[in-house]
N, C-alpha and C positions, 0 to 999 in steps of 0.2 A: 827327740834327742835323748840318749840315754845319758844317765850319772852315772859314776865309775868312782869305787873307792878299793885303794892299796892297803891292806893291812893283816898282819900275821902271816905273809908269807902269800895272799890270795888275793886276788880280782874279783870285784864286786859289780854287776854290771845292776843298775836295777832302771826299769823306762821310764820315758820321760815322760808318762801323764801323771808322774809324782812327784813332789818335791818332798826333801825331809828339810824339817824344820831343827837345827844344829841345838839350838836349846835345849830343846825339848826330846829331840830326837820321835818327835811326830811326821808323820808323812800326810801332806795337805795337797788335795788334785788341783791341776792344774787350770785354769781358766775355760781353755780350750776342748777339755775333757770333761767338764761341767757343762760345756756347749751342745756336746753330744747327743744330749737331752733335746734338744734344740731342734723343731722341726725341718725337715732339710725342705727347698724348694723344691715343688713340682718336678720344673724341668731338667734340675740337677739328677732328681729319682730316674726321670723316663731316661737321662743320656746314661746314667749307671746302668741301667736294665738292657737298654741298645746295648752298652761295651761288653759285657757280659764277664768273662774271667778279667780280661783285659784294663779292665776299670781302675782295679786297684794296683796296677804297673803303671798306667798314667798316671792318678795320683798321687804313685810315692816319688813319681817322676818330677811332679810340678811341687811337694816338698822340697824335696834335692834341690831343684832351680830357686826356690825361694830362702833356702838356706845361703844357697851362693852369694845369692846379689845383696842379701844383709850383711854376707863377712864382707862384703869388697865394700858396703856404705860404711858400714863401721868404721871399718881401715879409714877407711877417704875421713870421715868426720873426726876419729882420732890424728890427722894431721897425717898420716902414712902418705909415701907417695904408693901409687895404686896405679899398676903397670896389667895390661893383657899377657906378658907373655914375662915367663921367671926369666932367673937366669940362664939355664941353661935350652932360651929361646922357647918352650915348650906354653903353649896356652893356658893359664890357670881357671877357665870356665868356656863356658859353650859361645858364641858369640851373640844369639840369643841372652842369656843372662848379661852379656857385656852389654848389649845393645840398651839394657832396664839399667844400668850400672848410669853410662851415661845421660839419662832423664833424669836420673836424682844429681847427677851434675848442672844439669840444666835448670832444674827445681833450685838445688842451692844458688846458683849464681846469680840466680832473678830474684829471692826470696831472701840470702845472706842470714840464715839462720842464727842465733847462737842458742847452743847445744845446752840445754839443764842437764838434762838424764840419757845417755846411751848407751843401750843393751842392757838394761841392770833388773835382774831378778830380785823379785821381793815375795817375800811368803810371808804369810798373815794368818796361822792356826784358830785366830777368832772369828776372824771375817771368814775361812772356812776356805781360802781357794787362795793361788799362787800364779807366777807369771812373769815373763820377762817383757819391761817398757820396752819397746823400741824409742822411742825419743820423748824427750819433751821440750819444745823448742821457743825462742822469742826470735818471733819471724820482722823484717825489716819495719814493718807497719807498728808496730810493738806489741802484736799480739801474745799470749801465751797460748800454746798447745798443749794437750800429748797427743801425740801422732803413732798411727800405725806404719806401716807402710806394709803392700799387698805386691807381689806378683800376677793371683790370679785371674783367671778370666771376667773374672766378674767382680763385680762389689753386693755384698747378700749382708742382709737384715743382722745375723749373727756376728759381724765385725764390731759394729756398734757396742752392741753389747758386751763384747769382750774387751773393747777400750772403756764403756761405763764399769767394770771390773775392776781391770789396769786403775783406772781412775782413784776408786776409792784404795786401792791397796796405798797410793800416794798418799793420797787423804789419811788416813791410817799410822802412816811412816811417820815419823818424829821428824824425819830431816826436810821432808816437805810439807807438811801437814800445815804449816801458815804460809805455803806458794800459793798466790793469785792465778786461776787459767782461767781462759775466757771461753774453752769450750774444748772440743776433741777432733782431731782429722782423720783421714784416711787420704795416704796419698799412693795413691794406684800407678803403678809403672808400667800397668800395660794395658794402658786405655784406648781407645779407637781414633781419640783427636789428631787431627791434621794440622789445627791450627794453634796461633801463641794468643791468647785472651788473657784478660784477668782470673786467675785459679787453673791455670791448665796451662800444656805446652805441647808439641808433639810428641803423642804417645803416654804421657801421663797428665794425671788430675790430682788436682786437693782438695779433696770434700772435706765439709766442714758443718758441724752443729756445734751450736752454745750449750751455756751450763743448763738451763735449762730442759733443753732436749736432753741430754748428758741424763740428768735425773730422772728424766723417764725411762731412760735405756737401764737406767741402773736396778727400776723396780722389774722391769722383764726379766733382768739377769737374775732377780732372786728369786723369784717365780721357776725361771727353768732351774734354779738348783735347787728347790724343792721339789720338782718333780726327779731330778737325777738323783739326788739324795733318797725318794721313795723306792726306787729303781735300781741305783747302782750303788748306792750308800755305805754298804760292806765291802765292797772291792776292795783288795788291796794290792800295792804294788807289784808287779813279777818281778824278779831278781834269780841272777844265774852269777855263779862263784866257781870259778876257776883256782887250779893252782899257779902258781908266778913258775912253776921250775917242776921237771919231773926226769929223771934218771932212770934207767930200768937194770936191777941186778943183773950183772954177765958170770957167769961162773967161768972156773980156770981152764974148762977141757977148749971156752968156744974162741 
């Protein structure tokens, strides 16, 4: 997701594996881009090597869908009512992404979540990495979470790691940094189950590790970011700047 800034007359576009830190006006990567580092699975390699060009169109494809169905949870958790079709009748997502829309309807209904933290970016120039929570929840049972939530195919080792991330930026934060959580989820909306069990329902899952595991996931995480750090450490943002307005001189003959 890119960041866009107005000023002196120009558009500031710069991507979203950065964040700037407003104090500071430091730029801190993002979690996910510290992940990078992060060995990819096997079988994820050989399906990328199968697609071949093609690869990287399905994956900005299943971005895009996983960008959808978080605005429509947001919405739906901010109290919005959350309709398939605008007003003027036209579908606002694919029915695909509607269809994951409705399992985190089914997950809240069974679960009656209340909502700490949704959607909220936090950048940490110390800690070294940035990121936006998806939730941090106290589930019916009275547990505390923070919670991912995932669209895709699969659930892979580096999720973890990126909520042990997410985790300490909280730990970090003054405004939560004496919240109690009793561990970290990931709740996958587009799981294989058929049936409604304890942790799951049709089509999605709540996985779950304690603090415990949490802290192991946390030492991995700094592990791969000293290796991204030896590797990609100087990188810095791309950014592209536009004028807001352009006129072209006409002389009197045209």
């Amino acid at each position: 997701m890119k960041h866009t800034l107005i000023k002196n007359g120009q558009l500031t576009f710069t991507d979203g594996r950065f964040y700037e830190h407003q104090p500071s006006s430091e730029w801190v990567p993002s979690v996910t881009t510290i992940l990078e580092a992060w060995p990819k699975p096997y079988a994820l390699l050989q399906w990328m090597k199968e697609q071949g060009h093609k690869a990287d169109e399905i994956m900005e494809a299943a971005g895009k869908r996983g960008t959808s169905v978080h605005n429509l949870t947001e919405r739906f958790d901010r109290g919005e009512a959350v309709s398939l079709f605008d007003t003027d009748g036209r579908p606002v997502c694919s029915l695909e992404e509607w269809g994951m829309f409705e399992r985190y309807v089914d997950f809240s209904s069974r679960y009656e979540p209340r909502h700490i933290v949704i959607e909220e970016t936090m950048i940490n120039p110390k800690l070294g990495w940035a990121g936006t929570v998806d939730r941090v929840m106290e589930l019916s049972d009275g547990k505390r979470l923070i919670v991912d939530i995932k669209t895709s195919n699969g659930v892979y080792d580096s999720y973890w790691l990126q909520l042990a991330a997410y985790n300490a930026l909280l730990y970090h934060d003054e405004r939560y940094m004496s919240m109690d959580l009793d561990g970290a989820a990931i709740l996958w909306l587009n799981a294989k189950t058929r049936t409604d069990r304890e942790g799951q329902g049709k089509g999605w899952q709540l996985l779950t590790i304690d603090r415990v595991e949490l802290a192991k996931k946390l030492r991995l995480f700094d592990a791969c970011r000293e290796i991204w750090l030896e590797t990609c450490g100087d990188r810095k943002p791309r950014q592209w700047t536009y004028e807001l307005k352009h006129q072209r001189e006409v002389g009197g003959d045209v």
